[in-house]
C-alpha positions, 0 to 999 in steps of 0.5 A: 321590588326594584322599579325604574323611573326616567326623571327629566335632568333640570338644567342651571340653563333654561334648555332641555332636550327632547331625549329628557322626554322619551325621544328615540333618536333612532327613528323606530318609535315615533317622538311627537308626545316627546318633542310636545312635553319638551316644548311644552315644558321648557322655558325657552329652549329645546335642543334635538342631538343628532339621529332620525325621529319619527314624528306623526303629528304636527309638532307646534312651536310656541314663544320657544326656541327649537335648534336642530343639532348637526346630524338631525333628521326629523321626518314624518312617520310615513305608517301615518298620513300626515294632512298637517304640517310636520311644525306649525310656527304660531307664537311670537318670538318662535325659532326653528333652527338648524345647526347646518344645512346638514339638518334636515326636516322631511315630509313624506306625506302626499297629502299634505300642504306644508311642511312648515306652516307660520300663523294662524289656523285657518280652522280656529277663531283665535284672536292673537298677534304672532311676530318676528318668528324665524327658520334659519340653516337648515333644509326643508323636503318633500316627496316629489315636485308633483304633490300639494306641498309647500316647504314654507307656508305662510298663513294670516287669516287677517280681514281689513281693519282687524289689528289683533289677527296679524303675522308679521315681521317674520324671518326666514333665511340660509335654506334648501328647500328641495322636492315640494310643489311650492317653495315658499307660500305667501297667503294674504296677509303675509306682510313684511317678511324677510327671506335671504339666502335660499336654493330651491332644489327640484321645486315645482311641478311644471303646470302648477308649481313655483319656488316663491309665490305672492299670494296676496303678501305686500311688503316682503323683501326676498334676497339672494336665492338661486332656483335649479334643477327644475326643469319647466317650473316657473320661479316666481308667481304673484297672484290676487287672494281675494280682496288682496293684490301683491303689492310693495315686494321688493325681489333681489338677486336672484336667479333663475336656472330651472332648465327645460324649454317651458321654464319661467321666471316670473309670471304676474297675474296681479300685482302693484308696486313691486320691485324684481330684480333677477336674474332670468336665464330660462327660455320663455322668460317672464310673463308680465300683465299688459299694465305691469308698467302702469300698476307701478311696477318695475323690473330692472334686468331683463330675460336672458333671451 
């Protein structure tokens, strides 16, 4: 009896594909198994070739290297209510990367809070450093402005004087991010981050949403983003978490052009020695707290009104 066998092509290089693994580059079978064996299995890196896969549980990526060929569309199988992220970031030196911004990674979940989480896990005890993690050139969706979602999720569990609980240094850059709640969330102790060149595409839910927020996060640098296309959001919020105050981010060239007569720029309800130089062309412009001056803060450009 003749039986067939699939054997994983071993490479002179240190990278496979999720098709080596049994994943169904035409979205009818769901690829989560697949895409854990290749991350699990390569030395470094994974490459998706183009077509639409089906994942149904988080897909962790750990110390590897994941790129994202033109013409990928990961997204969740929507048969399965996702409560996860669809990729949970959490080893050091861990890229997620798209050939293009063509390349899209699309949470149809209402129930979830992020598409994309970096960090820890805020249900286990893990003593561990995670660094210098990257998302670059591609796009991040959700299924609508008015659910939970974030499209980036940073997560420290972090407390005062614990040096072996961080995520840092992380870098994040050349994205669309569309149809989520939340752009881009800072919690904690979401320290020196760099994020560039982003446009968010339909973000936040006019009464509870936002394209960046400063969670608590000190000392990220936000560059070069432009916000539209969603009308009475606000762009930017800084908020106390707990014992943390947002404080030394540094926030430039970026604008502001939601649409809508309720739309806001940036709304503070604590913060220390921060830095916002945008562009704010919105109706209600910013809402600044009463000691924003005296808490060393600065703004360079004022509203557009």
């Amino acid at each position: 009896m003749h039986m067939s066998c699939r054997v994983v092509q071993y490479r002179d290089t240190d990278s496979y594909t999720v098709l080596d693994f049994g994943a169904d580059p035409s979205g009818q079978k769901d690829s989560s198994k697949a895409f854990e064996e290749a991350l699990d299995k390569s030395p470094h890196k994974v490459i998706v070739p183009p077509g639409r896969y089906l994942i149904g549980n988080t897909v962790e990526v750990n110390r590897k290297h994941l790129f994202l060929e033109a013409g990928v569309t990961i997204e969740n199988n929507d048969r399965i209510q996702m409560n996860s992220p669809l990729f949970w970031i959490h080893g050091i030196h861990s890229i997620i990367e798209g050939e293009n911004k063509s390349v899209k990674i699309k949470s149809n979940s209402i129930s979830a809070t992020s598409v994309i989480k970096i960090g820890h896990d805020d249900a286990r005890d893990v003593r561990r450093n995670i660094l210098y993690c990257e998302v670059k050139n591609l796009t991040i969706e959700g299924s609508g402005r008015g659910t939970k979602l974030s499209g980036i999720h940073f997560y420290n569990s972090q407390e005062k004087g614990d040096e072996m609980t961080t995520s840092y240094f992380h870098s994040i850059h050349n994205l669309i991010i569309q149809h989520v709640n939340i752009g881009i969330h800072m919690e904690r102790f979401s320290n020196g981050n760099s994020i560039s060149n982003i446009i968010f595409n339909r973000v936040g839910a006019p009464e509870s949403g936002c394209a960046i927020w400063f969670d608590g996060a000190t000392e990220n640098r936000v560059y070069d983003f432009f916000h539209h296309h969603s009308a009475n959001a606000l762009s930017v919020k800084f908020t106390r978490n707990k014992d943390k105050t947002p404080s030394y981010n540094i926030l430039q060239a970026g604008i502001c052009e939601q649409g809508g007569d309720d739309a806001r720029c940036v709304e503070m309800e604590a913060g220390a020695h921060n830095i916002i130089d945008i562009n704010c062309n919105v109706l209600k412009g910013n809402m600044l707290p009463k000691d924003f001056q005296k808490r060393k803060n600065i703004i360079l450009t004022k509203p557009h009104n």
